[in-house]
N, C-alpha and C positions, 0 to 999 in steps of 0.2 A: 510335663515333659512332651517333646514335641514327637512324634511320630517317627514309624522307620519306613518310609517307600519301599515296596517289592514288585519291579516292575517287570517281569515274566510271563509269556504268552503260556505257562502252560499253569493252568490253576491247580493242578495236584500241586508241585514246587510253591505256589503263592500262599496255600492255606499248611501246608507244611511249615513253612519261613514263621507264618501268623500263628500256629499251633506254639514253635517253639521259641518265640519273642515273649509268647503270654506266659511261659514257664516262668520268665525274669517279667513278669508286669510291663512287658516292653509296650507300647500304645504301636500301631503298624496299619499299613493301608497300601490295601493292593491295586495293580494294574495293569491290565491283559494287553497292554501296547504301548510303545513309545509316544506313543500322537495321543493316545487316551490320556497319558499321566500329563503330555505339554497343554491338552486344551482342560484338562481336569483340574490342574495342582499347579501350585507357587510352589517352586522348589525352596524357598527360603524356607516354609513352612514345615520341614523336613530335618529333622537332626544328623538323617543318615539316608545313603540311598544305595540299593540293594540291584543289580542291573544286569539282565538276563545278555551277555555277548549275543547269539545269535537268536531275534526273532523275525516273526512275519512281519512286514513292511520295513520300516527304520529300525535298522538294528542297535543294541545297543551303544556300539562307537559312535553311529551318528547322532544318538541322542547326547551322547555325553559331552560331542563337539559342538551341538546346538545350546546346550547347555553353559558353554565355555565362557559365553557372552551375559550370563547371570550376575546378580549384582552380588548375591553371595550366593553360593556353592557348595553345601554339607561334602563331608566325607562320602566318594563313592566306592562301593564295594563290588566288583565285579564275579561273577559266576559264571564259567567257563567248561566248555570242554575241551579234551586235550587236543584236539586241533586248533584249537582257538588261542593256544596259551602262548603264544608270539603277539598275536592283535592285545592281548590285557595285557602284558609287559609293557607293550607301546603306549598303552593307554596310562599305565600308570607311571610310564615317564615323563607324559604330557599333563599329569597335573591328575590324575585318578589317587586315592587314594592305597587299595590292593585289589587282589585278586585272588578267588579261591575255584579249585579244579574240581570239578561234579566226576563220580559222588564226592559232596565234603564233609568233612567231620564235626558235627555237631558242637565238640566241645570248642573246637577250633573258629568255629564259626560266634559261636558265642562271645569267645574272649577277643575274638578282632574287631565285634559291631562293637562291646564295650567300651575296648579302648578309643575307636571314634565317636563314639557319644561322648565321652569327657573331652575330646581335642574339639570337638564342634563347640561345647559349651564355649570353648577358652577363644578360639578362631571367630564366633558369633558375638562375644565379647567386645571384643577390640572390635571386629566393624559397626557392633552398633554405635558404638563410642565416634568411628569414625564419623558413619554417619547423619550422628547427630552435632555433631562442630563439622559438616558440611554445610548442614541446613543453617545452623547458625550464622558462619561466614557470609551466605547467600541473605541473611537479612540485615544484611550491614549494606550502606550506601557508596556509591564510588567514592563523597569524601571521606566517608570514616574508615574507608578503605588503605586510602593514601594517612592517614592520621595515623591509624595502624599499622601501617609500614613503618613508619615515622616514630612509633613508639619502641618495635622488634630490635630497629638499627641506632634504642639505647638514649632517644635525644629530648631533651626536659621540653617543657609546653612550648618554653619562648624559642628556643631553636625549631622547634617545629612550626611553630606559627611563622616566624621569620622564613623557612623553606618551602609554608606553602601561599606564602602572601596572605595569610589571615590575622586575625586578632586570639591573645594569649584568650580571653575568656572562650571565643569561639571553639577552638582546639578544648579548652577544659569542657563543654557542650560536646564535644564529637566525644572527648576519650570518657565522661559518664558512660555515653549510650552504647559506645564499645565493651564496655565493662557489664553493661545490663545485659546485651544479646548476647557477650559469650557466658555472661553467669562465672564471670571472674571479682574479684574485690582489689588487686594489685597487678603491677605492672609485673613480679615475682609469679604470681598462678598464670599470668597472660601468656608469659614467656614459657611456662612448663607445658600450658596449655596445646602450645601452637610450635610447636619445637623440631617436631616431625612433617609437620606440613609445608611444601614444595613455598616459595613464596610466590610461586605465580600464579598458584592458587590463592593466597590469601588477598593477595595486589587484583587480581580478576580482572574487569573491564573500568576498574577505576578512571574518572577521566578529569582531567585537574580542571580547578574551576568549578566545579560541581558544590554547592552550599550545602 
């Protein structure tokens, strides 16, 4: 299980949060600033993050906004006081997960890191999935690029061949090694595969004429 970030300048609240993570076997790791946790920690590496609104230097908002640009993002959970409870509204309009008002309630507190640790599972999921038929995509060549355009929009070898000025066995050579990089068997898992994906990302810098 991957860790719960508690990033709080005040270490009584950090070994508090760590005290009662370890009641559930929660795994947790503290840090006494915003700028300690961005040069310490891969946020990816985080199931959940726990994030003090007001501290010394970068406050919470600004870390959460420097954050925004992560390539994934765990559930964040905000801890506020009641001055503060307009700026965490805001925040979790803009893409935070919630917010809880100091003092909080324990059991409360409990049951909402839980419920983001099972939505991280499911959110971390799907992008690693994504991410890995990105990387895929990115080792395919500009022509098996356009061969695979050519296959989504349905059109057997020799239509395709004939479309891109090649030879039917050539096209049957691109559309194997299409099938090896994405770790498909059919033209049926290609299309289930790739179904969500924008096609201008799959089409990329493809550039005709390329062997």
């Amino acid at each position: 299980m991957r860790p719960i970030a508690i990033i709080d300048d005040d270490i009584a609240v950090r070994d508090a949060l760590s005290l009662l993570f370890e009641t559930r076997e929660w795994p947790s790791a503290g840090f006494e600033s915003a700028e300690h946790f961005l040069t310490a920690a891969h946020v990816a590496d985080y199931a959940c993050l726990i994030i003090d609104v007001r501290m010394t230097g970068m406050t919470g908002l600004e870390l959460f906004a420097d954050l925004q640009g992560a390539p994934y993002l765990p559930p964040v959970i905000f801890l506020t006081g009641h001055g503060d409870v307009p700026m965490a509204v805001s925040a979790v309009k803009g893409g935070a997960s919630d917010f809880l008002e100091k003092p909080y309630d324990h059991k409360v507190l409990l049951a909402k890191v839980e419920e983001y640790l099972q939505s991280d599972l499911t959110a971390r999921s799907s992008w690693e999935t994504r991410q890995t038929l990105s990387e895929r995509l990115a080792s395919l060549t500009p022509r098996e690029r356009e061969v695979l355009r050519e296959l989504l929009a349905g059109k057997l070898n020799k239509q395709i061949a004939d479309a891109l000025s090649i030879s039917i066995k050539t096209v049957e050579v691109h559309r194997a090694r299409i099938y090896a990089k994405l770790r498909v068997r059919s033209a049926v898992e290609l299309a289930a595969q790739l179904k969500a994906v924008p096609i201008k990302e799959i089409v990329g810098e493809a550039a005709s004429g390329a062997g």
